[in-house]
N, C-alpha and C positions, 0 to 999 in steps of 0.2 A: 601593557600598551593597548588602547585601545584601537577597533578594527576600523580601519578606511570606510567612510563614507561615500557609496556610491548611490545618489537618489534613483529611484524607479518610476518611472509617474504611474506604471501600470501596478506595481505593488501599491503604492498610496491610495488608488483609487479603488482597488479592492479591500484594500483594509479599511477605509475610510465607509464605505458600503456596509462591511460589515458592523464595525464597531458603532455606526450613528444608527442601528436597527434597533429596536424597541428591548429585544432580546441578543445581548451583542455575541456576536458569530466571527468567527475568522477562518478559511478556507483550507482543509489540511494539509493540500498540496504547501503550502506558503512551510511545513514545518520543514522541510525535506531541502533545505540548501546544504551546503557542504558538509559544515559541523551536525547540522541536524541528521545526514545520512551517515556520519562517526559513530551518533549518539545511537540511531537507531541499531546498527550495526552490532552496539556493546550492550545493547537490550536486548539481542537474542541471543548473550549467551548467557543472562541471566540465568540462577535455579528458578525463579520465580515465573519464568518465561516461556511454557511447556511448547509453545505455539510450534516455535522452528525444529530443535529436537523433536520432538511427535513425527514433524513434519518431512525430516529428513529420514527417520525411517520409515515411512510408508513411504517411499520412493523409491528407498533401496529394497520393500518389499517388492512392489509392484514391476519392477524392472523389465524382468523375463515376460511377464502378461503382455504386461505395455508395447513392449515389440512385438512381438506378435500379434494386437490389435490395429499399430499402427503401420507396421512393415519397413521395406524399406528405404532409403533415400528421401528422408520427409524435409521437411525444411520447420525450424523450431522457432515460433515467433512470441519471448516473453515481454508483458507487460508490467510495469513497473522495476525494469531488471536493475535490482541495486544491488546486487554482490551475483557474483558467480557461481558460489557452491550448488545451487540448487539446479541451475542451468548445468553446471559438468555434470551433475552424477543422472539428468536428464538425457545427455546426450551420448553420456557413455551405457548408460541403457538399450538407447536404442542401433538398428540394425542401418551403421553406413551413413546415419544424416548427412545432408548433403549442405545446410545453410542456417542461419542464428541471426535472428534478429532482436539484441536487445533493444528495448522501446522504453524510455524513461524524461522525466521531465527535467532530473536533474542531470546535467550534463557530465560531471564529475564521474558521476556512476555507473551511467552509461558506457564512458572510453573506459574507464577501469575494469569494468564487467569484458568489455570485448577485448582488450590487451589482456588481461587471463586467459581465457579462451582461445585467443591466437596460439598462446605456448600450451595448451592445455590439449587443442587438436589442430594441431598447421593444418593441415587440409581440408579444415572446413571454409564456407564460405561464410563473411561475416557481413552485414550490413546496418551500422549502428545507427539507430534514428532520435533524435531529441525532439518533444514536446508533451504535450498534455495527453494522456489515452482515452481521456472522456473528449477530447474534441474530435475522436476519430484519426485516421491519416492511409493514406495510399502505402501500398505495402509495394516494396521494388517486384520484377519481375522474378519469382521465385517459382522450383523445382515442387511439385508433388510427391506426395501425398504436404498438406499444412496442418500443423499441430501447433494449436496456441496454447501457452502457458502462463496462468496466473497463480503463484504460489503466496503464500505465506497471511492465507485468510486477509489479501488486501480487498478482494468482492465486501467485505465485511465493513470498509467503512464510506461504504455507499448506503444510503438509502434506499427503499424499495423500487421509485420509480427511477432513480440515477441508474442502480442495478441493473435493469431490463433494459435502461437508455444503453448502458454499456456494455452489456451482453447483444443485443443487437446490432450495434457499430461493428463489433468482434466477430459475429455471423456474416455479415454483407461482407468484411476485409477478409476472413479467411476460405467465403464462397461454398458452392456446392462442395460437398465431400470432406470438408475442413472438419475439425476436432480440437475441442478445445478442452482442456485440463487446469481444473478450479481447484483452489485450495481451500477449504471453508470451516472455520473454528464449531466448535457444535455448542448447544448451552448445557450450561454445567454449575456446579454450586459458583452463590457469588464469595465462597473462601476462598476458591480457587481462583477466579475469576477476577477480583479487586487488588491480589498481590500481583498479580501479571503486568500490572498496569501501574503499580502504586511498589515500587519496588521500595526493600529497605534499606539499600543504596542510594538510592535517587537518584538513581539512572533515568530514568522515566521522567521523573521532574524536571530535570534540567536540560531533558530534549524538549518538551513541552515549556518551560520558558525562551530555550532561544528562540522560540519565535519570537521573542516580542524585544534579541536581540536583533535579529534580523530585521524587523519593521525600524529600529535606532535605527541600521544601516542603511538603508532602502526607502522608506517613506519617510523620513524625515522626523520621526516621533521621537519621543524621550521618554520612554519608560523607566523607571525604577525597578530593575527586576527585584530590590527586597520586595519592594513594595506591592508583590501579589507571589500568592501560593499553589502549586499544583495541585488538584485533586480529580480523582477518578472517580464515577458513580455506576453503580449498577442501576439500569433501569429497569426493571422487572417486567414493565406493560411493551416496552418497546421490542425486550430481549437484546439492550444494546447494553454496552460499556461506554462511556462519555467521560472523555478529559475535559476540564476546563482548565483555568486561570481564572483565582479568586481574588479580589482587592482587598490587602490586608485592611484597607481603609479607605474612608473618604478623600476621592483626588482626583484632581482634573490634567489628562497627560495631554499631551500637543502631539497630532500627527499632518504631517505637511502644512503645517501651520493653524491647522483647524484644532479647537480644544477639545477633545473628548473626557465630559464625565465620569464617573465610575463613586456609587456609594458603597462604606464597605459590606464587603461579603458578596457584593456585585461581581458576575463572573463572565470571560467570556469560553465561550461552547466552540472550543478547539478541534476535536474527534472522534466520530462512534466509530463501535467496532462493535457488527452487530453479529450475533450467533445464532446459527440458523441451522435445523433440523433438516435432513436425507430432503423430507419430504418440501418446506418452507422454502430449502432452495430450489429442487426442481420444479416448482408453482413457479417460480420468478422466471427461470431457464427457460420453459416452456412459452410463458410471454413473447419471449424472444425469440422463438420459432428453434429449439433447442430439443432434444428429447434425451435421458440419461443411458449410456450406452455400459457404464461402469462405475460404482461406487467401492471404496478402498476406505474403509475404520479402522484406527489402533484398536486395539485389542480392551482398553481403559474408558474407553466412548470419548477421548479429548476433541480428537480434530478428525476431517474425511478429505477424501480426493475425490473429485467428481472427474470423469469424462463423457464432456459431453458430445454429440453427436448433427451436425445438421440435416 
């Protein structure tokens, strides 16, 4: 049965944007609606997916550190919070937190992430917030020390100057004395690197196609998802990973009534997810008026945790 149709004129015009540009682009946030936050959800727990495991034990390494750099009664504010796990074994770290702001644009993931955490420590305080974390937002009136949290190498699919835009937003909101805790993939062989992305399940693929069920549902388009293929690239000059969506062929789709072209082999540039070196990040951090207060490496050189410091 197919999904209800409900138009967006704000998704249409951002699609519409992207796709009529010379090199057609579509905005990653747009992958992240329901199903697309199911999907991404069952991409980490791929074997192929070293990103989250790495990532969840340097957390439970760093534990003990972590409270004692950050002490106690902080107030825990993550960005992009789409599941809970990372956020409990955050809060059960540290000493008495006092409040939990998940921050996400998908709404779905957001109430879900905070109804765990309700049962997970009644006595925290919770403040759930929905929209975009690159537009910024007022943070309610919260308890000191502030520890912002971005996990799971999402700094990664920003660009360099988005990056410092977004790490500066996140300095001005968590203010003097705030701290913030990065999750950042590191580079590493592309053997490693193109299966993460390119699973042999095709997990991956078919969250990087529904987008362009959700454009059906929202912009008014009509894609044929046969009719284009996922593919992952390693960039070597940029140090990114890049999903696309390839057109198996020559075809002209319709969105909000506009036609859009596509010749085959024509793709469009869905995601980076760029991997960035101790040092390559804190160049960017420092932008931001950021200085590194603490770095944490698996033991395999995969992935790091940055705390950073303002």
């Amino acid at each position: 049965m197919a999904a209800e149709r409900h138009f967006d004129p704000a998704t249409a015009e951002v699609a519409l944007r992207g796709l009529r540009a010379s090199r057609k682009t579509l905005p990653a946030h747009l992958l992240y609606d329901e199903e697309g936050c199911r999907l991404f959800e069952a991409i980490t727990r791929l074997p192929e997916y070293y990103v989250t495991r790495t990532e969840l034990a340097l957390l439970r390494q760093i534990g003990p550190e972590l409270r004692e750099r950050v002490g106690p009664g902080a107030a825990v504010v993550e960005y992009g919070a789409g599941a809970p796990t990372k956020a409990s074994l955050l809060l059960a770290a540290l000493d008495r937190p006092a409040a939990y702001v998940p921050f996400d644009i998908a709404e779905s993931a957001v109430v879900a992430t905070a109804e765990a955490l309700r049962e997970r420590f009644p006595g925290l305080a919770l403040h759930p917030l929905v929209g975009d974390f690159m537009d910024g937002v007022a943070l309610p009136d919260l308890p000191r020390p502030l520890l912002g949290f971005f996990p799971g190498s999402t700094i990664g699919n920003l660009d360099p100057e988005a990056a410092v835009r977004f790490l500066g937003k996140v300095r001005g909101a968590l203010g003097e004395g705030g701290r913030f805790l990065v999750g950042v993939d590191l580079p590493k062989a592309p053997e490693v690197l193109v299966p993460a992305y390119d699973d042999a399940a095709g997990v991956t693929a078919a969250f990087n196609l529904n987008l362009l069920r959700r454009l059906n549902r929202e912009a008014g388009a009509g894609f044929d998802l046969a009719h284009f293929a996922h593919r992952a690239v390693w960039n070597a000059t940029d140090s990114r990973i890049e999903m696309h969506l390839q057109s198996r062929q020559r075809q002209s789709v319709p969105v909000a009534g506009v036609p859009v072209h596509f010749e085959a082999g024509e793709t469009i540039h869905t995601e980076n997810s760029y991997k960035r070196s101790p040092q390559a990040f804190l160049t960017l951090a420092s932008q931001a008026g950021w200085h590194g207060e603490a770095l944490w490496r698996d033991p395999d050189g995969l992935f790091s945790l940055h705390l950073l410091a303002s």
